[in-house]
MIKE-520042 format. One line per 5 residues: for each residue x, y, z of C-alpha. Coordinates in steps of 0.02 Angstrom, whole numbers, plus 50000, padded with zeros to 5 digits. Example, Ala and Ser with C-alpha at 12.3 -4.5 7.8 and 13.67 -1.06 7.14 Angstrom:
2
50615,49775,50390  50684,49947,50357
END
This chain:
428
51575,58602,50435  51533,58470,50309  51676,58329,50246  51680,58397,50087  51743,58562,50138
51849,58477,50279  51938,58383,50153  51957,58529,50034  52036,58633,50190  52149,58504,50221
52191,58463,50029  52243,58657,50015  52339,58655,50182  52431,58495,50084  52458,58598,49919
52519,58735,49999  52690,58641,50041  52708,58515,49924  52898,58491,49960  52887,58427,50156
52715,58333,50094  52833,58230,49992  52943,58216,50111  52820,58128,50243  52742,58017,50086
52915,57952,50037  52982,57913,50224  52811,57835,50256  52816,57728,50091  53005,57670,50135
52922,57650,50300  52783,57518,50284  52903,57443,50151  53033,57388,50280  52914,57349,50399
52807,57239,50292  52969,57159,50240  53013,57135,50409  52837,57069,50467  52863,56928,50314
53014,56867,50374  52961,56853,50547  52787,56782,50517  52818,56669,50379  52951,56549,50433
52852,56498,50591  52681,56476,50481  52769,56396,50356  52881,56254,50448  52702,56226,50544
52631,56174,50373  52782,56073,50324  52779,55987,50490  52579,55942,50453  52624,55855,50272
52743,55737,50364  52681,55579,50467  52827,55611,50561  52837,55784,50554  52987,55923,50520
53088,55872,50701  53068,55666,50654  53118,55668,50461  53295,55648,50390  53363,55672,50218
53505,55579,50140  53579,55699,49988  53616,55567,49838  53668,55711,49699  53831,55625,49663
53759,55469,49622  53758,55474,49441  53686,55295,49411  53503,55252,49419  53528,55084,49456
53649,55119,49619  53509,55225,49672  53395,55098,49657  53512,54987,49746  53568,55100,49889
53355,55148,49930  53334,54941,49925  53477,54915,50054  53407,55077,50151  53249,55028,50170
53318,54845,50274  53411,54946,50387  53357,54910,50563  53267,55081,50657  53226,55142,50476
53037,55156,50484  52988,55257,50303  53121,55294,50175  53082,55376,49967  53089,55496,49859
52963,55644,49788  53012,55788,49677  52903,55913,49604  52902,55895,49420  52825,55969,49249
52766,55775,49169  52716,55814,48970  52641,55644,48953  52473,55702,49011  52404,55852,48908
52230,55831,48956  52284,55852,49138  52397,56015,49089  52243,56089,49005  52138,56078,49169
52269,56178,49262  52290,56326,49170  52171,56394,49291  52306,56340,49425  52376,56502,49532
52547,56391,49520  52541,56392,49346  52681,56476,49236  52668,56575,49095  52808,56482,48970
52729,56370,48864  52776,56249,48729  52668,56167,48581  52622,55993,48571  52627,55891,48415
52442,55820,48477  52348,55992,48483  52373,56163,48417  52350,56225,48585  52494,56259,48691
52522,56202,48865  52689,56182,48986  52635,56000,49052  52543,55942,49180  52617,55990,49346
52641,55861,49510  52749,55765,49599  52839,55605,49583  52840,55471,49721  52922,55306,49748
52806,55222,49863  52949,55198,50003  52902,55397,50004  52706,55387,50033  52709,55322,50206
52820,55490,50254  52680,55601,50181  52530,55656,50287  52414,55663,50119  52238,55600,50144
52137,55528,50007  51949,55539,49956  51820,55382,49982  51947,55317,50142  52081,55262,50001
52267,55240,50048  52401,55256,49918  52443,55081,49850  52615,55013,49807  52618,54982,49612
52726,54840,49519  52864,54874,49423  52856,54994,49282  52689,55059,49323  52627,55227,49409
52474,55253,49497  52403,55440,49488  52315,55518,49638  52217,55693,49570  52176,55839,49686
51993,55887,49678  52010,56010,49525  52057,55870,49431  51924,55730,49466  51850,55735,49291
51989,55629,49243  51920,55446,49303  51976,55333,49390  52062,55193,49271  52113,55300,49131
52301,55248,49074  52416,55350,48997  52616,55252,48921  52773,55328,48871  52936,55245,48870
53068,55281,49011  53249,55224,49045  53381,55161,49169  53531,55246,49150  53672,55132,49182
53855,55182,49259  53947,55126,49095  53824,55274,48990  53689,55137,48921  53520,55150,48967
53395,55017,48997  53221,55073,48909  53052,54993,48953  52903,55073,48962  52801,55154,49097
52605,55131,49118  52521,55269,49209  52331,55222,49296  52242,55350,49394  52193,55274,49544
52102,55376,49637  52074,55566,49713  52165,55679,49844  52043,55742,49992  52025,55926,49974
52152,56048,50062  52282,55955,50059  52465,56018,50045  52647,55943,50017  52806,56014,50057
52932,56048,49947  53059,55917,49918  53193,56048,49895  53184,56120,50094  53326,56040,50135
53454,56153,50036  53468,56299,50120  53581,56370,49993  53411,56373,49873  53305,56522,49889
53125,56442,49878  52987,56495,49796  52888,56417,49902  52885,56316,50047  52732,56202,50009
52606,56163,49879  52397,56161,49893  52380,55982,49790  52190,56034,49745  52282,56051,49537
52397,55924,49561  52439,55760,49553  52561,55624,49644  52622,55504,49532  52684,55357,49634
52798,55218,49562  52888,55088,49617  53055,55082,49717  53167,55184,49588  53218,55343,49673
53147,55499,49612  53232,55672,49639  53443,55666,49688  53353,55685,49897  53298,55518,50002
53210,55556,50165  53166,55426,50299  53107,55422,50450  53193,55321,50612  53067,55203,50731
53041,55239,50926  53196,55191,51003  53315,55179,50881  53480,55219,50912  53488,55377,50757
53688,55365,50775  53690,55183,50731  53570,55210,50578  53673,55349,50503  53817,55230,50524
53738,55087,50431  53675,55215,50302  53852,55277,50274  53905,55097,50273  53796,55043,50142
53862,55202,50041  54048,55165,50069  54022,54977,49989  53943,55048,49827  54090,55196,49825
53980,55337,49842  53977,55499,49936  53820,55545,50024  53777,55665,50156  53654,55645,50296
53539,55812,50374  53378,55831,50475  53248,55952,50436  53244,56025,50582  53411,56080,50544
53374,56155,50385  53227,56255,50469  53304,56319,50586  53466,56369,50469  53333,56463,50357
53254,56547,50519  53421,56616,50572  53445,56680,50412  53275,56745,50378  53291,56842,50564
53460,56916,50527  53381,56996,50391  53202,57047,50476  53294,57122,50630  53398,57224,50505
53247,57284,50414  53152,57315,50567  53285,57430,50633  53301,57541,50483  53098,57546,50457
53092,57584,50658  53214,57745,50610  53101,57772,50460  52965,57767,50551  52994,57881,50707
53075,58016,50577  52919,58032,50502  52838,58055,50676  52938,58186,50718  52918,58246,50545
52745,58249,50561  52726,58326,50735  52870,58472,50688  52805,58514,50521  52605,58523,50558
52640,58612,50735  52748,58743,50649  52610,58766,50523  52483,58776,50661  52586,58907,50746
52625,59007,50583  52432,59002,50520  52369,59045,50698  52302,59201,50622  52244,59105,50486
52148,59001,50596  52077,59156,50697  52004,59223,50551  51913,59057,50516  51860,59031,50707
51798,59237,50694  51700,59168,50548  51607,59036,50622  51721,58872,50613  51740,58782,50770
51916,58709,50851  51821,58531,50815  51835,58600,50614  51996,58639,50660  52045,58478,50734
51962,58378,50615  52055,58474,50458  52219,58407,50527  52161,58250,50552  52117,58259,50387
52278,58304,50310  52372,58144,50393  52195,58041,50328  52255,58090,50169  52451,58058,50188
52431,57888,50256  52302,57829,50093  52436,57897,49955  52568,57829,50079  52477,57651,50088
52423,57677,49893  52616,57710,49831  52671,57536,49945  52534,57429,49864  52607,57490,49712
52804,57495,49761  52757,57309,49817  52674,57229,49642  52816,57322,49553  52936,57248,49633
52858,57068,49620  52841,57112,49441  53039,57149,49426  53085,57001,49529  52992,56893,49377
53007,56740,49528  52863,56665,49407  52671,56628,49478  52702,56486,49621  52818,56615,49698
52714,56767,49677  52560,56663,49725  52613,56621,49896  52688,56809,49934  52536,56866,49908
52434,56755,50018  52566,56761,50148  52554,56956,50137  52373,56946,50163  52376,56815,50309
52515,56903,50391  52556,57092,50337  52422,57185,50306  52318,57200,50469  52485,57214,50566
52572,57345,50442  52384,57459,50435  52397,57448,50643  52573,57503,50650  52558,57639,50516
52391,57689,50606  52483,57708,50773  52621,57810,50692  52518,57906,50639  52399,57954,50779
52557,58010,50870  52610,58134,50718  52440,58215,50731  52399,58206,50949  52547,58325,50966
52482,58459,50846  52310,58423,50915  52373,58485,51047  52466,58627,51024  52298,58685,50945
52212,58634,51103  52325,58747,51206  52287,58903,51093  52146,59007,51145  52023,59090,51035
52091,59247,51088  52252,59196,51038  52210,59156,50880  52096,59292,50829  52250,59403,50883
52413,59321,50833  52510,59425,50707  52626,59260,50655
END
């Protein structure tokens, strides 16, 4: 028997009990749904911290962060990161903060192509064109020597003097040359409410190697559901400044050998004498707080989807054997009229064929409208998706697969066990 009929025998078997069809469809859907949840979870943290741990010179177990949010005055920032960086056993110690910077519009123009990208966008009183600035991240240069960033022609990042920025461009953005300046006044704000204004010049100074990635300065707050846990830097750019703290986060890392109870001490010191509350963390802390989390949920998820899942076995093996049994006549007549067992066999293979692409079809589907509701904006759905591809597909298709070879072996072989005889015969 050709496919085409095969497929129409099996399509008509389907039609001819729409209600447990549906059944199977929506338990598989809810199915590969959990599972593929479950897979994320799992997968991603471990890929993710990997990545992290390969942006820092010191990686995820050897950098610290000191949390600064209730310092309200630039200048004590400044202050406090000066004193920091004299403490003895403190090897690297900055800022970096990912930021939207609207001072360079030719920049913002070249990453609209960006998959990071979002959609709000604001006019400029330049260009009637609209754009939401030019994305990147901001670096003291006390920063730079904690980041594992390589750059193009052998360059290292340079220290800049005061009230000047050097810009490093990933490789989309190499049209802009090296030497082009860009101004725009800036400000100190000052603990009394004044603010000290000067201007900043910007200089691009050279170009990011290609591939490169940055984690995100916010992985330390664990409260904070990220959107993601890293950036590509091929569209951005690193502005680096001088020793004025950017973001309300300063990591460092400690030398080989020092005593990390007696730095803490000294930073906390240096805190106490300017009145301010800071708190102290290690990455690998806040990794491993976000993996415990993350797990508590993927176990859960895997459980219910593991329920799901061997339901729809059962399902499957109860509802197609019963059918076998009840068409065995059915079947007779079609063996007495020349189709063979194998026609037979491959007809129900058919049939679950068929459930598991609508089943896989409907969870594509369930999946993007669910991104689409979450609105988490592009850098977030960017990175779901690629992690979905890296890690959930071929593992969710092989799971579903083996699912459902089991729902159709045991019907196989209930067919197997019928004789011709039998069938030709059978009155139900």
């Amino acid at each position: 028997m050709g496919l085409r009929k095969i497929i129409r025998f099996a399509c008509d078997e389907l039609a001819m009990d729409k209600k447990q069809f549906l059944l199977v469809i929506v338990l598989m859907v809810a199915g590969m749904m959990l599972t593929g949840t479950a897979i994320y979870l799992y997968e991603c943290n471990e890929y993710n911290e990997r990545i992290c741990d390969e942006t820092l010179t010191r990686g995820v177990d050897g950098t610290f962060f000191i949390d600064i949010c209730d310092v309200d005055d630039d200048l004590t920032k400044k202050k406090l990161l000066e004193e920091w960086q004299e403490i003895d056993g403190i090897e690297n110690i900055g800022g970096y903060e990912y930021s939207d910077a609207y001072v360079f519009e030719e920049i913002a123009k070249i990453q609209k192509d960006s998959p990071y990208k979002e959609n709000k966008l604001i006019p400029t009183e330049f260009d009637e064109e609209l754009y939401n600035g030019a994305m990147g991240f901001g670096i003291n240069y006390g920063a730079s020597n904690l980041i594992n960033i390589s750059l193009a022609d052998g360059l290292t990042i340079e220290e800049p003097p005061i009230h000047t920025t050097y810009i490093y461009l990933g490789k989309e953005l190499n049209d802009i040359p090296i030497g082009r300046e860009y101004k725009t006044n800036a400000g100190y704000l000052h603990d009394n409410g004044e603010v000290e204004r000067f201007e900043i010049t910007y200089i691009v100074k050279g170009y990011i190697d290609d591939g490169q990635r940055l984690m995100d300065s916010d992985i330390y707050n664990t409260e904070m559901e990220l959107k993601t846990y890293y950036y590509d830097l091929d569209y951005m750019m690193l502005l680096v400044g001088d020793d004025y703290v950017e973001g309300n986060i300063c990591y460092f890392s400690i030398e080989d050998g020092a005593d990390y109870n007696e730095v803490l001490k000294s930073i906390n010191d240096i805190a106490n004498k300017y009145e301010e509350n800071v708190s102290i963390g290690s990455l690998e802390g806040s990794f491993a707080r976000r993996e415990e989390n993350d797990g508590k949920q993927a176990k859960m998820l895997m459980q219910l989807a593991t329920i799901i899942m061997i339901s729809v076995v059962f399902i499957q093996i109860c509802v197609q054997s019963s059918n076998i049994i009840r068409n065995a006549r059915k079947y007779g007549i079609m063996y007495a009229n020349g189709i063979t067992k194998e026609d037979l066999r491959r007809i129900i293979c058919a049939e679950n064929v068929i459930k598991l692409i609508v089943a896989m079809f409907l969870t594509v589907a369930a999946f993007a409208v669910f991104i689409w509701y979450m609105d988490m904006g592009n850098v977030y759905n960017y990175n779901i998706v690629l992690s979905v591809k890296k890690f959930v597909v071929v593992k969710l298709i092989l799971i579903t697969l083996g699912v459902s070879a089991i729902g159709t072996a045991v019907p196989l072989l209930v067919l197997e066990n019928m004789k011709p005889i039998e069938l030709i015969k059978a009155n139900k």
